[in-house]
C-alpha positions in Angstrom: 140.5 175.6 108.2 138.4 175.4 111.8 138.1 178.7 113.0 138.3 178.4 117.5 136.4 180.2 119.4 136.6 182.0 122.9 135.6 180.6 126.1 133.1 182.3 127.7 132.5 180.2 131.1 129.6 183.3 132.3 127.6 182.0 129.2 127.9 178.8 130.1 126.8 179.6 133.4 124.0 181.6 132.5 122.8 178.8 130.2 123.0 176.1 132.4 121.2 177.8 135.3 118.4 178.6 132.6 118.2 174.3 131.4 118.4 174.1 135.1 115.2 175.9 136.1 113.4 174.8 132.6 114.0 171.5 134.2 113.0 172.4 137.6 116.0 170.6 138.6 118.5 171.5 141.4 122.6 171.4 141.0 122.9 168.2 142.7 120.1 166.7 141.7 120.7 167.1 137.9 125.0 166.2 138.9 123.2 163.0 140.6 121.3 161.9 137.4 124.2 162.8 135.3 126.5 160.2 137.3 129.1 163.4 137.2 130.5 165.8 140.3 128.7 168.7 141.6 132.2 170.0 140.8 131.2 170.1 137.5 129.2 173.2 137.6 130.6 174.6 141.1 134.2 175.3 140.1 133.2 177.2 136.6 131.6 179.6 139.1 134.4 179.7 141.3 136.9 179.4 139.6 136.4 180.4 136.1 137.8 176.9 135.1 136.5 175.0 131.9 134.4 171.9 133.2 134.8 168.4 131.8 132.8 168.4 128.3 132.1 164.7 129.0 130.2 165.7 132.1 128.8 168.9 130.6 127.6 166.2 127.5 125.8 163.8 130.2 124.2 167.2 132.0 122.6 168.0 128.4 121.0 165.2 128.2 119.2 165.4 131.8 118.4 168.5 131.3 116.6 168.1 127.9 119.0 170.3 125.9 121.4 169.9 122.7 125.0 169.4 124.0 125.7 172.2 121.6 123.8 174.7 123.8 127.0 174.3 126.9 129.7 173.7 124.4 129.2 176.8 122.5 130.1 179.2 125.2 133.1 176.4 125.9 134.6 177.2 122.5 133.8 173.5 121.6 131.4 173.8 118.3 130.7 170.9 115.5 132.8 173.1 113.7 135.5 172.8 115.7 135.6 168.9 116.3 135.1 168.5 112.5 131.7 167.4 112.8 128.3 167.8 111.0 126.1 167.5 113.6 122.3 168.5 114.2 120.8 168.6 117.5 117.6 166.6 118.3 114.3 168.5 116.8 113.0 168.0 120.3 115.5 169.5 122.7 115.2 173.3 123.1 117.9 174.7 121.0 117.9 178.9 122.3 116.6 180.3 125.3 112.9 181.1 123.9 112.4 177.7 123.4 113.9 177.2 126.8 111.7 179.7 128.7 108.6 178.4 126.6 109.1 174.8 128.1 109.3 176.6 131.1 106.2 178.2 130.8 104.8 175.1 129.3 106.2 172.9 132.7 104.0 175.4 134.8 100.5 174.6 132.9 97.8 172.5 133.9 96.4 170.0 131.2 93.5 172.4 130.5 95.7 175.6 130.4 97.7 173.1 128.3 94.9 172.8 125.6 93.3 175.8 125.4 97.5 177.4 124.9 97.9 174.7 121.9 94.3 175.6 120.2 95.5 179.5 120.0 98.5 178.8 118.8 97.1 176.8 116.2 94.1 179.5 115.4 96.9 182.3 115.0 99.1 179.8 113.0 96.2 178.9 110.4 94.3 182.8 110.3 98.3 184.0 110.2 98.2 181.8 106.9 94.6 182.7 105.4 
C-alpha cells in the first residue's frame, strides 16, 4: 500500500532558492531555460499553491538537481507514483552536496586543484 505524504510548499521553497543560488541562476532566468512560467515558483510563495510538477520536473533539470529533491516536499515520492527510481549519480541529491557545488562554483582552477588533492590526501591517510 503507498503511504502519501504532506505537502510542505516552504520546503520546497527553501530548496529551490538553494538549487537556485548553487546554480547562480535568477527566477526568470532558470523559468526561461525551463520553457515554464515564472508563475511556477511565484505563486507557491504567494499563494501557498502546489506548482505544476511538469514545470517543477523541467526546473530540476536546469538547475542540476534530482526531480526528487522538489517533489519530496510536494508529497510526490517514487513511492508514491509506484516507481523505482534513482536519481542521476551526478546531480546533488541533499543540501551538502548542494552547498559544496556551491562552494565548488566559486573556485578558481588552481583553488580547484589544490581542494581535490586534500581531499584525496585525507581520503587515502583516512584509510591507511
Amino acid at each position: 500500500m503507498r503511504q502519501f505524504h504532506c505537502m510542505d510548499i516552504q520546503e520546497f521553497i527553501r530548496r529551490y532558492d538553494s538549487a537556485l543560488k548553487a546554480a547562480g541562476l535568477s527566477n526568470r532566468r532558470a523559468t526561461e531555460l525551463a520553457g515554464v512560467k515564472e508563475d511556477t515558483t511565484r505563486n507557491p510563495r504567494r499563494k501557498g499553491t502546489s506548482p505544476d510538477i511538469l514545470a517543477v520536473v523541467k526546473l530540476a533539470h536546469v538547475l542540476n538537481v534530482a526531480p526528487s529533491y522538489f517533489l519530496e516536499p510536494l508529497g510526490i515520492t517514487s513511492e508514491t507514483l509506484g516507481l523505482n527510481v534513482q536519481p542521476p549519480d551526478n546531480a546533488p541529491h541533499n543540501d551538502e552536496e548542494i552547498a559544496l557545488l556551491q562552494i565548488w562554483r566559486r573556485m578558481d582552477e588552481e583553488q580547484r586543484r589544490s581542494w581535490l588533492l586534500l581531499l584525496e590526501h585525507k581520503l587515502s591517510s583516512d584509510v591507511a
